[in-house]
mmCIF file of the N, C-alpha and C atoms, coordinates in Angstrom:
data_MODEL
# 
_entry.id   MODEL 
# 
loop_
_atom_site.group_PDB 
_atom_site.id 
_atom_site.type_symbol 
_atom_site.label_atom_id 
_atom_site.label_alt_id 
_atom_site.label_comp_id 
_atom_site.label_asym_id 
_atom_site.label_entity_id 
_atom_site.label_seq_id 
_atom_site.pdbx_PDB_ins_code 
_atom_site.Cartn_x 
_atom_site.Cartn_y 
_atom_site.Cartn_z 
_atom_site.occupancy 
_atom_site.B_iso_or_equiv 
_atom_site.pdbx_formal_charge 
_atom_site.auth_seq_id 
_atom_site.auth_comp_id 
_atom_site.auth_asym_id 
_atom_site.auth_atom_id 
_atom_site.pdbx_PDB_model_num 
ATOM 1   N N  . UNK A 1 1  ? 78.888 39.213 50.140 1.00 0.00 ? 1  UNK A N  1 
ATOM 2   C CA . UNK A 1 1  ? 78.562 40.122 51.221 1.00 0.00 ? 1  UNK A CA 1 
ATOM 3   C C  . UNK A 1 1  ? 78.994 39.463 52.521 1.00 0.00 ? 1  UNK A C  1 
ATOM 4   N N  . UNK A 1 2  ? 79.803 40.148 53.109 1.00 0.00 ? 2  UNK A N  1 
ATOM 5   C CA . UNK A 1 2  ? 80.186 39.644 54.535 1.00 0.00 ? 2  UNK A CA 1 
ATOM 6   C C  . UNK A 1 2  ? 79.196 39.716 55.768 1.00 0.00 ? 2  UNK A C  1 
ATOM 7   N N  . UNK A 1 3  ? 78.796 39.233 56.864 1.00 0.00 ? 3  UNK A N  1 
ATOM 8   C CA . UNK A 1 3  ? 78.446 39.151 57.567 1.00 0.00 ? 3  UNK A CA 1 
ATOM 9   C C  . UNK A 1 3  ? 78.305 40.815 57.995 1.00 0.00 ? 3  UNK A C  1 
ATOM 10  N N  . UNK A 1 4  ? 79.408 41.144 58.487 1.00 0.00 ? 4  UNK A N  1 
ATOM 11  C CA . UNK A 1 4  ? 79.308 42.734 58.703 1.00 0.00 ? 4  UNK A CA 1 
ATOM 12  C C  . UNK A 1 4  ? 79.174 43.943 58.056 1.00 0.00 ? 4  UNK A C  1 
ATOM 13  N N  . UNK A 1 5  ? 78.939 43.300 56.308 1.00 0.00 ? 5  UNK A N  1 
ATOM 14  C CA . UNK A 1 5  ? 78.564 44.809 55.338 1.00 0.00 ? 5  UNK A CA 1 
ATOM 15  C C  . UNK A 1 5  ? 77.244 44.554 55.338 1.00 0.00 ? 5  UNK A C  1 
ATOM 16  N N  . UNK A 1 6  ? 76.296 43.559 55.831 1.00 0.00 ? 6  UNK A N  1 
ATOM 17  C CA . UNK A 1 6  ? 75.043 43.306 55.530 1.00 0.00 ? 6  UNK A CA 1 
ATOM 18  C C  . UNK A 1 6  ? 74.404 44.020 56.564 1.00 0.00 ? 6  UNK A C  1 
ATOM 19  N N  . UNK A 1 7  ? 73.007 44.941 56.006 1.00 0.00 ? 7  UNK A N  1 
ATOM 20  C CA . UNK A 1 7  ? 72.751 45.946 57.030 1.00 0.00 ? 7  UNK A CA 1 
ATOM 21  C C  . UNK A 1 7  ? 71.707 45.414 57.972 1.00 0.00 ? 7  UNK A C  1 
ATOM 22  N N  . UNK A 1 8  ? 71.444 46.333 58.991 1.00 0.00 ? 8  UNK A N  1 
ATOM 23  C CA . UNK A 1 8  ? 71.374 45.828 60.184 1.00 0.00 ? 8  UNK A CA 1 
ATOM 24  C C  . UNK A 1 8  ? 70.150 45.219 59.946 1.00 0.00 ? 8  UNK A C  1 
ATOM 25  N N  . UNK A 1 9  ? 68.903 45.759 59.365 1.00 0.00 ? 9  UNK A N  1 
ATOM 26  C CA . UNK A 1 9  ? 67.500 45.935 59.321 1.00 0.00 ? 9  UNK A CA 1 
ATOM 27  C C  . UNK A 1 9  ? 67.213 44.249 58.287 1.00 0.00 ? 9  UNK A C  1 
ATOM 28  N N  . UNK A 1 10 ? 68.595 43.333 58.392 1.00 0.00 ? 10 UNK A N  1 
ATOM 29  C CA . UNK A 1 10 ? 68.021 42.221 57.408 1.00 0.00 ? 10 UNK A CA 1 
ATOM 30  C C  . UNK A 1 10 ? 68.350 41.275 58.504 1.00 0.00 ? 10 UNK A C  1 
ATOM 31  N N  . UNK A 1 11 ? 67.746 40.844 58.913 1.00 0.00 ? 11 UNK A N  1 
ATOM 32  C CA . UNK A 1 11 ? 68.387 39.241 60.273 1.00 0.00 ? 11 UNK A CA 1 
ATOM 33  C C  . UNK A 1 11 ? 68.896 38.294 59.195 1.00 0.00 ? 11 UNK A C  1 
ATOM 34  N N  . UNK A 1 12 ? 69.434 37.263 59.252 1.00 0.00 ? 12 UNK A N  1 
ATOM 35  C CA . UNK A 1 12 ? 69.797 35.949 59.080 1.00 0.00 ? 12 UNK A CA 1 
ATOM 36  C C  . UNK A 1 12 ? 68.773 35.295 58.967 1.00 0.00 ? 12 UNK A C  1 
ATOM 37  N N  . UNK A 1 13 ? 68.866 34.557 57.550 1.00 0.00 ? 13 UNK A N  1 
ATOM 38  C CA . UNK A 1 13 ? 67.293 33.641 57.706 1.00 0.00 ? 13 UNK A CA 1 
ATOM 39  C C  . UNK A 1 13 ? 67.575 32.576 58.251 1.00 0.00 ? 13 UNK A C  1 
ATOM 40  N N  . UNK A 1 14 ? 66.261 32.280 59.375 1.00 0.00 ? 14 UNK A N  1 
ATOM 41  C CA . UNK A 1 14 ? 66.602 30.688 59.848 1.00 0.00 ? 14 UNK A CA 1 
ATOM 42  C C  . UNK A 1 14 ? 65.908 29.615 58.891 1.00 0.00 ? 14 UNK A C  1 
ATOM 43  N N  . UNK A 1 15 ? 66.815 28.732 58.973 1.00 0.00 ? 15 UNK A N  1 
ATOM 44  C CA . UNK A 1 15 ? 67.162 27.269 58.158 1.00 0.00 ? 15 UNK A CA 1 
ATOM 45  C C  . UNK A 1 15 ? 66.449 26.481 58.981 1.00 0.00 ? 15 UNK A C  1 
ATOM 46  N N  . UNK A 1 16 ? 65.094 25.679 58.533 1.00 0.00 ? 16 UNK A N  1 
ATOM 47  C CA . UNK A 1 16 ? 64.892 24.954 59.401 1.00 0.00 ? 16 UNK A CA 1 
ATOM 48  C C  . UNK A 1 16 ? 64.866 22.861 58.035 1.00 0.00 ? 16 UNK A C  1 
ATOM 49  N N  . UNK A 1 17 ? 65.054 22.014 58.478 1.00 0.00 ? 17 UNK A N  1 
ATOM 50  C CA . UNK A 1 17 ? 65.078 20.924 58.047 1.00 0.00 ? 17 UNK A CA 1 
ATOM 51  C C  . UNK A 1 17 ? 63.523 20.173 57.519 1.00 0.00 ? 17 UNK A C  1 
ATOM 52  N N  . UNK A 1 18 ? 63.380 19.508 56.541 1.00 0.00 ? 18 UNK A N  1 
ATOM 53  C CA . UNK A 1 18 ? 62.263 19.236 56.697 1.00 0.00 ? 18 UNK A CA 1 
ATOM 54  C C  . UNK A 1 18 ? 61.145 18.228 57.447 1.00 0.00 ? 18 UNK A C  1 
ATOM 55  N N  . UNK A 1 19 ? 61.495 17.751 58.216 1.00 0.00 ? 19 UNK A N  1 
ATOM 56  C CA . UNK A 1 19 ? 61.358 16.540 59.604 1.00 0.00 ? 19 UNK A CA 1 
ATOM 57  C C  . UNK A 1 19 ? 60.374 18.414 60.661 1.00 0.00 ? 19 UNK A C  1 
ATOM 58  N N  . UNK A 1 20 ? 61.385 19.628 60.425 1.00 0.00 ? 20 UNK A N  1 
ATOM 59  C CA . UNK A 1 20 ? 61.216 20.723 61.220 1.00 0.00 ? 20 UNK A CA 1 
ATOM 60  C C  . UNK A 1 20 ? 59.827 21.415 60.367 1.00 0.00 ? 20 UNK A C  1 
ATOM 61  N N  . UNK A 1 21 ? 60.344 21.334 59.185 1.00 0.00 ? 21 UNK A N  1 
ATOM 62  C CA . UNK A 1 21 ? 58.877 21.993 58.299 1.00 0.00 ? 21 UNK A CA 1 
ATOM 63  C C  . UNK A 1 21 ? 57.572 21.427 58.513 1.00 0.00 ? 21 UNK A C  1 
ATOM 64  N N  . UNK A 1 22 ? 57.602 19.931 58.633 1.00 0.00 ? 22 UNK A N  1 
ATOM 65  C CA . UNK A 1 22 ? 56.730 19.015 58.662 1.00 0.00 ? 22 UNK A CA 1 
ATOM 66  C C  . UNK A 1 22 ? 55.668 19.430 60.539 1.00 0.00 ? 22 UNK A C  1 
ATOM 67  N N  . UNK A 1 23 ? 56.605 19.311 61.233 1.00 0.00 ? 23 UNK A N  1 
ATOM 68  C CA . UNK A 1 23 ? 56.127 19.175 62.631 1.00 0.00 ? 23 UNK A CA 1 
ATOM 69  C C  . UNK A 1 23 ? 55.466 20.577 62.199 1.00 0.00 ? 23 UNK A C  1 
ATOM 70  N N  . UNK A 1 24 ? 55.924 21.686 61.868 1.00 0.00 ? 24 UNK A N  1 
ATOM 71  C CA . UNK A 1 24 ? 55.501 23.349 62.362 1.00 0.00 ? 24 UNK A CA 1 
ATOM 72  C C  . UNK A 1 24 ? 53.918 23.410 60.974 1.00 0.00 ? 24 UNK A C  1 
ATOM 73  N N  . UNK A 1 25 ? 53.564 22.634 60.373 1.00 0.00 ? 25 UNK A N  1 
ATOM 74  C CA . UNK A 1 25 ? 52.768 22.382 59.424 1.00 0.00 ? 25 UNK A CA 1 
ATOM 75  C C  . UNK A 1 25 ? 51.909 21.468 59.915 1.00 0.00 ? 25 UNK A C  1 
ATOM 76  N N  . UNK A 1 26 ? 52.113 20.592 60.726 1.00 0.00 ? 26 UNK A N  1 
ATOM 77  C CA . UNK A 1 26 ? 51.478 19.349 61.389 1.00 0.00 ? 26 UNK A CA 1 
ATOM 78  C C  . UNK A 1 26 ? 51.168 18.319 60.019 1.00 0.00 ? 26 UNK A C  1 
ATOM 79  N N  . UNK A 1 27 ? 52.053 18.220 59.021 1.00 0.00 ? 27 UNK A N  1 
ATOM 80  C CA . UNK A 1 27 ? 52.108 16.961 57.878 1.00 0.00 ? 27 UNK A CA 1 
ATOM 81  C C  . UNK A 1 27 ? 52.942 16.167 57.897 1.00 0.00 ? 27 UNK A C  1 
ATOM 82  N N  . UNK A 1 28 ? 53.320 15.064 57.232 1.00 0.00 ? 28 UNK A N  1 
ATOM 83  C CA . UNK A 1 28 ? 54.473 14.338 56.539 1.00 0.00 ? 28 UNK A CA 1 
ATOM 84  C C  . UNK A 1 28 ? 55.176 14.974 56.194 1.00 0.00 ? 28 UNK A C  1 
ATOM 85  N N  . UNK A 1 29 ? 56.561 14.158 56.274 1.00 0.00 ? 29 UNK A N  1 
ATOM 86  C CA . UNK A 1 29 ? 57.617 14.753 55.702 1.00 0.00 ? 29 UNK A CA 1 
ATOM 87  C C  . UNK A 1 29 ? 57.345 14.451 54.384 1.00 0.00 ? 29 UNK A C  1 
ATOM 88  N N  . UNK A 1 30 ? 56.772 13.844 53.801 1.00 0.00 ? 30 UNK A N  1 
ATOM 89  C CA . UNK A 1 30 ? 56.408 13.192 52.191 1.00 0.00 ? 30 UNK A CA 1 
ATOM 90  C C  . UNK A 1 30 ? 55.338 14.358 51.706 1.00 0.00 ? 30 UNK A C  1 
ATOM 91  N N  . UNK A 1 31 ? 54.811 15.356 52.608 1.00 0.00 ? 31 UNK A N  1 
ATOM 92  C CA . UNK A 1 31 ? 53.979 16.243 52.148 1.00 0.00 ? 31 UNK A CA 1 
ATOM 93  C C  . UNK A 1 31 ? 54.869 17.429 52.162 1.00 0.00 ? 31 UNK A C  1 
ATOM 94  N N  . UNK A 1 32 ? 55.761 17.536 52.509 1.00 0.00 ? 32 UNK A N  1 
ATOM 95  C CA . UNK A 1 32 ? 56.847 19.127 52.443 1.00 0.00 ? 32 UNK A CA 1 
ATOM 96  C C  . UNK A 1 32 ? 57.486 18.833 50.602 1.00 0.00 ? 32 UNK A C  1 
ATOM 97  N N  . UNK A 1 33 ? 58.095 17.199 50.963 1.00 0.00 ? 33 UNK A N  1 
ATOM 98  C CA . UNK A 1 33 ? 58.919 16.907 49.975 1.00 0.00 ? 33 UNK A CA 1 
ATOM 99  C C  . UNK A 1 33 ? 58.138 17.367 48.269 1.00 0.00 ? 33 UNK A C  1 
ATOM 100 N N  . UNK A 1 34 ? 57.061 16.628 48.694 1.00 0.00 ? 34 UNK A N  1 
ATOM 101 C CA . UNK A 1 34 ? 56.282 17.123 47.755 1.00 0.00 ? 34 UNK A CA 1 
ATOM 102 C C  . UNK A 1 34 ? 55.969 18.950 47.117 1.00 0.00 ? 34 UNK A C  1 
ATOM 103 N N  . UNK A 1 35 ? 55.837 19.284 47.907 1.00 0.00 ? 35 UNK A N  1 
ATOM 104 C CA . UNK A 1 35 ? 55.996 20.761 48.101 1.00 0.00 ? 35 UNK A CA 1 
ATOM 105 C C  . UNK A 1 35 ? 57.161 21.413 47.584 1.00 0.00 ? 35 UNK A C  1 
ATOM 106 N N  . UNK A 1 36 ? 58.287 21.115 47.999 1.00 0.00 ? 36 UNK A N  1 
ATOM 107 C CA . UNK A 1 36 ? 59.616 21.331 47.098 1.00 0.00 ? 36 UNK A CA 1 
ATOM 108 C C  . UNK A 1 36 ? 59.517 20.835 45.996 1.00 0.00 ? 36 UNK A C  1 
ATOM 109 N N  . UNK A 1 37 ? 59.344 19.662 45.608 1.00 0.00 ? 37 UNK A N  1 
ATOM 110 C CA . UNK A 1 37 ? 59.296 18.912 44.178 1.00 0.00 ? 37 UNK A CA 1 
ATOM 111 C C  . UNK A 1 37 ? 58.729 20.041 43.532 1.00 0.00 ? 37 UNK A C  1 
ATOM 112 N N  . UNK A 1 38 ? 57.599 20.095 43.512 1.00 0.00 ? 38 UNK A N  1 
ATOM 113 C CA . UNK A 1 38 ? 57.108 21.055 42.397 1.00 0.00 ? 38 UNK A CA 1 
ATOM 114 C C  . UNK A 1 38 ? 56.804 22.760 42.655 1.00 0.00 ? 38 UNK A C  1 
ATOM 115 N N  . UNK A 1 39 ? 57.937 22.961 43.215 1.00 0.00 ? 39 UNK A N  1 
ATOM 116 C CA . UNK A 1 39 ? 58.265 24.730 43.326 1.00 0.00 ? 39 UNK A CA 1 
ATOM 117 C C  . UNK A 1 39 ? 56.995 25.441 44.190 1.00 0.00 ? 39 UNK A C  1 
ATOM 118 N N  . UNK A 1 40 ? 56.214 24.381 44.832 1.00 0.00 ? 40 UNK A N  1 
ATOM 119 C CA . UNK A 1 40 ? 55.126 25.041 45.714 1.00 0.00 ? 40 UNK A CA 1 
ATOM 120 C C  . UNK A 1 40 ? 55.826 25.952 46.744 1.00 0.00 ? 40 UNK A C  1 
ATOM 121 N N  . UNK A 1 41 ? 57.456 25.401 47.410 1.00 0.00 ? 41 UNK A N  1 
ATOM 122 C CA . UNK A 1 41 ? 57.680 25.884 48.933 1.00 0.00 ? 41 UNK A CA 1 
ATOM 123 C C  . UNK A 1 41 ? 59.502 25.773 48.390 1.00 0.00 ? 41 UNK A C  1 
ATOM 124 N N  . UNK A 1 42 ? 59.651 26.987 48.201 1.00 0.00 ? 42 UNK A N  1 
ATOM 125 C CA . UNK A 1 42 ? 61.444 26.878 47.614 1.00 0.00 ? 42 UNK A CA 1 
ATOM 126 C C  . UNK A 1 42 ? 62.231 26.028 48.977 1.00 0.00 ? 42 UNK A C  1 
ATOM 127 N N  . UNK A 1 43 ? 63.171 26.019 48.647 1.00 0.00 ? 43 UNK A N  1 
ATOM 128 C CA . UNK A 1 43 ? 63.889 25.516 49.363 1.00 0.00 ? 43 UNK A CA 1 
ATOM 129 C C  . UNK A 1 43 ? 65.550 25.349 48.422 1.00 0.00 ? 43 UNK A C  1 
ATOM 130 N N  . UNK A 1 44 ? 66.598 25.308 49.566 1.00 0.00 ? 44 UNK A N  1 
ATOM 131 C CA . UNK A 1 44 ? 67.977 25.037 49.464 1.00 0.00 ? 44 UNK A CA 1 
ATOM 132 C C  . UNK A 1 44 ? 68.523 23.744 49.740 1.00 0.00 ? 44 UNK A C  1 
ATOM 133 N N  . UNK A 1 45 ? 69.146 23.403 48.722 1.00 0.00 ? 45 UNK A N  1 
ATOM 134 C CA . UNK A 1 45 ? 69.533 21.968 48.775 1.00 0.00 ? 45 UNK A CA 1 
ATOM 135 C C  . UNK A 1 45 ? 70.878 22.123 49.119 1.00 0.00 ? 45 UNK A C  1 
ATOM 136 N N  . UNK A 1 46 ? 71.333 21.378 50.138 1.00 0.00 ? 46 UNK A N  1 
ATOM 137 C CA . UNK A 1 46 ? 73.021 21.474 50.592 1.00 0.00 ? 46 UNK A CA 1 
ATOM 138 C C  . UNK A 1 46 ? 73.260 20.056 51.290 1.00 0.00 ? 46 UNK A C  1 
ATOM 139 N N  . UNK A 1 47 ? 74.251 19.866 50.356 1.00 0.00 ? 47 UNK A N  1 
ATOM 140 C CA . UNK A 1 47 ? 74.346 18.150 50.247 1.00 0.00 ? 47 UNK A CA 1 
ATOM 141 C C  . UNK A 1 47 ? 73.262 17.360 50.033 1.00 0.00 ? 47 UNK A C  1 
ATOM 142 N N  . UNK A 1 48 ? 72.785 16.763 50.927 1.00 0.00 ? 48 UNK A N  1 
ATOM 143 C CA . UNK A 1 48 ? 71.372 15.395 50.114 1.00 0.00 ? 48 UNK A CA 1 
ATOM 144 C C  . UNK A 1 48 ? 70.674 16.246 50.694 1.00 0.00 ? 48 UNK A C  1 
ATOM 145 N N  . UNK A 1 49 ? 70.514 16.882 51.472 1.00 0.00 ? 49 UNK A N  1 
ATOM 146 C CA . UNK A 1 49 ? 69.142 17.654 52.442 1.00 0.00 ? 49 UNK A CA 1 
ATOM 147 C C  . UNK A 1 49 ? 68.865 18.816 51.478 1.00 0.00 ? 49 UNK A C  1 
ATOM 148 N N  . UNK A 1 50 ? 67.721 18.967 52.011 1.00 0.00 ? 50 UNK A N  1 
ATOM 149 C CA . UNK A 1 50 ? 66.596 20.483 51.869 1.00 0.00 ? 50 UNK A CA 1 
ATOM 150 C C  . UNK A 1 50 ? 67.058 21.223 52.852 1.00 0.00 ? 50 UNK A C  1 
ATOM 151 N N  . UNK A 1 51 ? 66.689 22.171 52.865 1.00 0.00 ? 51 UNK A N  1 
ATOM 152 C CA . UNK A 1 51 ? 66.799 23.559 54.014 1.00 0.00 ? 51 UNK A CA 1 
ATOM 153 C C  . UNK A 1 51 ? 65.370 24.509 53.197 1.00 0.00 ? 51 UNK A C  1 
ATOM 154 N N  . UNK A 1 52 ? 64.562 25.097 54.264 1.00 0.00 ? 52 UNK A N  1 
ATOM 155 C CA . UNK A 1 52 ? 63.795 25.617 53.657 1.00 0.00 ? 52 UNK A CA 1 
ATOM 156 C C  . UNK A 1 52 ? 63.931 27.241 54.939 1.00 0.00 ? 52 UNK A C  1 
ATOM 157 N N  . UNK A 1 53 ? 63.815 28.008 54.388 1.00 0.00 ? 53 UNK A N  1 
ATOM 158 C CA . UNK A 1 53 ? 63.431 29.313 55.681 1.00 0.00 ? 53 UNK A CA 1 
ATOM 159 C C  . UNK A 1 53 ? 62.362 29.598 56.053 1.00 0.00 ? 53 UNK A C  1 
ATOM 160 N N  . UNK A 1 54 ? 62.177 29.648 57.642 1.00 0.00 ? 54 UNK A N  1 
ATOM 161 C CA . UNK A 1 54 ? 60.949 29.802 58.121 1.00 0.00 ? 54 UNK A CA 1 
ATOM 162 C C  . UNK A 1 54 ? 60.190 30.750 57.727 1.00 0.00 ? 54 UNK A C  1 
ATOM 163 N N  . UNK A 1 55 ? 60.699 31.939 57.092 1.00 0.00 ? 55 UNK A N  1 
ATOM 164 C CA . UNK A 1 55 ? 59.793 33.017 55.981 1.00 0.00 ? 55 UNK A CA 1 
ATOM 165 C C  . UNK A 1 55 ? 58.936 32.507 54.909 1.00 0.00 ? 55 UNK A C  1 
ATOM 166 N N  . UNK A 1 56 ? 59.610 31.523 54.166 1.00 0.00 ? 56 UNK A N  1 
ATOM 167 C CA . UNK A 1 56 ? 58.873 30.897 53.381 1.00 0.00 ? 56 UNK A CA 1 
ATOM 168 C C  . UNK A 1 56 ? 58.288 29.780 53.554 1.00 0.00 ? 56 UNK A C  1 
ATOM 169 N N  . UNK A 1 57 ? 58.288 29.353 54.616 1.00 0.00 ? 57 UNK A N  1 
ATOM 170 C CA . UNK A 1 57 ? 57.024 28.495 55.175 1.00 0.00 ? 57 UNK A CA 1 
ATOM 171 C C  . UNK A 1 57 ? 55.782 28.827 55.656 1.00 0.00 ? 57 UNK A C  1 
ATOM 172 N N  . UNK A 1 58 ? 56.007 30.110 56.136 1.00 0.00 ? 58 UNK A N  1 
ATOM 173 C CA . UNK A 1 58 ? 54.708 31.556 56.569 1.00 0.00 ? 58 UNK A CA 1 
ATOM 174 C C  . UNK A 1 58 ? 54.571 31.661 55.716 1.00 0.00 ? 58 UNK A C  1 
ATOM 175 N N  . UNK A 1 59 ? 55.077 32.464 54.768 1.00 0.00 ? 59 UNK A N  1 
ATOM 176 C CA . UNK A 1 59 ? 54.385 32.973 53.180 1.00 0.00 ? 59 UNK A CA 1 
ATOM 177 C C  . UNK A 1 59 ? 53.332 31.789 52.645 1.00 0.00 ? 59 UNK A C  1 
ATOM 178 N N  . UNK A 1 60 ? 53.940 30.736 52.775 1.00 0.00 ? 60 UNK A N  1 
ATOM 179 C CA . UNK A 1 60 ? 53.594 29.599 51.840 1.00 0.00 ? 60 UNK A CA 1 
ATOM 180 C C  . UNK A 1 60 ? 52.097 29.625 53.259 1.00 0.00 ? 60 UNK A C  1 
ATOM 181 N N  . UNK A 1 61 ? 51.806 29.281 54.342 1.00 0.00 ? 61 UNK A N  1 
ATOM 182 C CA . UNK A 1 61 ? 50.630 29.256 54.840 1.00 0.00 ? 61 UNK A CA 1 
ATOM 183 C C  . UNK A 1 61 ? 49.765 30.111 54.838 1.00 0.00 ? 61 UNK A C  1 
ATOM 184 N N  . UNK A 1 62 ? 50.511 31.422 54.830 1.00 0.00 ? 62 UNK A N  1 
ATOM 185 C CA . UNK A 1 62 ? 49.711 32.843 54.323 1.00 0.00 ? 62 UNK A CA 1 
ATOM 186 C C  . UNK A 1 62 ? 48.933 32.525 53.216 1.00 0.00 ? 62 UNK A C  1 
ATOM 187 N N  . UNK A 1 63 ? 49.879 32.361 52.052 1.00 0.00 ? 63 UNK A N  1 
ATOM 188 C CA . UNK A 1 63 ? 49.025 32.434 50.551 1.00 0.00 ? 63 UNK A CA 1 
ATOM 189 C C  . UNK A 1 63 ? 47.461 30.883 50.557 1.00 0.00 ? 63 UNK A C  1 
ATOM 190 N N  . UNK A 1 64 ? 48.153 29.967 51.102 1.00 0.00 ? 64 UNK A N  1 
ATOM 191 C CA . UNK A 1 64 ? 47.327 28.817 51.720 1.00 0.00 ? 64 UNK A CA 1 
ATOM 192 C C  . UNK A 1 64 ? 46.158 29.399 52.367 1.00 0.00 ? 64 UNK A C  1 
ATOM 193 N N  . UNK A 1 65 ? 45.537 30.035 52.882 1.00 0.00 ? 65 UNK A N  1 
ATOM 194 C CA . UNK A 1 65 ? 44.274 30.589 53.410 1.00 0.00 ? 65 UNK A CA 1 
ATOM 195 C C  . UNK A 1 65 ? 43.180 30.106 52.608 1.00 0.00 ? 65 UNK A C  1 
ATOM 196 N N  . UNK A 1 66 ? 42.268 30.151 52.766 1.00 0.00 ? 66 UNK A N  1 
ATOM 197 C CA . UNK A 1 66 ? 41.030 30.179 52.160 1.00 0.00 ? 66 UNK A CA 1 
ATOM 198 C C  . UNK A 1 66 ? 39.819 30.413 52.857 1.00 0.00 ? 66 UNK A C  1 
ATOM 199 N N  . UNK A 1 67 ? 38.961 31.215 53.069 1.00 0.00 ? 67 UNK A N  1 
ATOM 200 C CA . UNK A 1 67 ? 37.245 31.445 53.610 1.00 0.00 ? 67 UNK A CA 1 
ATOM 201 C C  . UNK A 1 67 ? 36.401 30.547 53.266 1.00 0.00 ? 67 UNK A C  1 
ATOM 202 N N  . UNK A 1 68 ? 36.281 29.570 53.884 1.00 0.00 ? 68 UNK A N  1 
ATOM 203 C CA . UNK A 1 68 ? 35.079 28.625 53.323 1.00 0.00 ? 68 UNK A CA 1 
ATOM 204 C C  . UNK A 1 68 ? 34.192 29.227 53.848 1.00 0.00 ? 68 UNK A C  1 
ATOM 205 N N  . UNK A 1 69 ? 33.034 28.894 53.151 1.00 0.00 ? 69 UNK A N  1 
ATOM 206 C CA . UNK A 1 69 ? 31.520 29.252 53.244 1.00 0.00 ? 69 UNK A CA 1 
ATOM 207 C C  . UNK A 1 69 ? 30.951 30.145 52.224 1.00 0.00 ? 69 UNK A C  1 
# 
């Protein structure tokens, strides 16, 4: 799919690094990594790095909720 057959109503997902996942989570980068390791928080591997999309870093804090009390 080219850039310009892709319709309008889908943006471009942003790519953020995980050093970037970490800060917007307030954890370790050893706590994202972890997270990828075992399919908690998908992510794209391109070359030695991760890439994860900021959609699925929301989702992933969304489903993370919990009501204590």
């Amino acid at each position: 799919m080219t850039p310009s057959s892709r319709p309008e109503s889908l943006p471009d997902p942003k790519f953020l690094t995980i050093a970037e996942v970490a800060t917007m989570m307030r954890v370790s980068k050893m706590t994202v990594y972890r997270l990828v390791h075992n399919g908690d928080l998908p992510a794209v591997r391109v070359g030695r790095s991760f890439r994860v999309t900021e959609e699925d870093v929301n989702e992933y804090l969304r489903k993370s909720f919990f009501n204590a009390g």
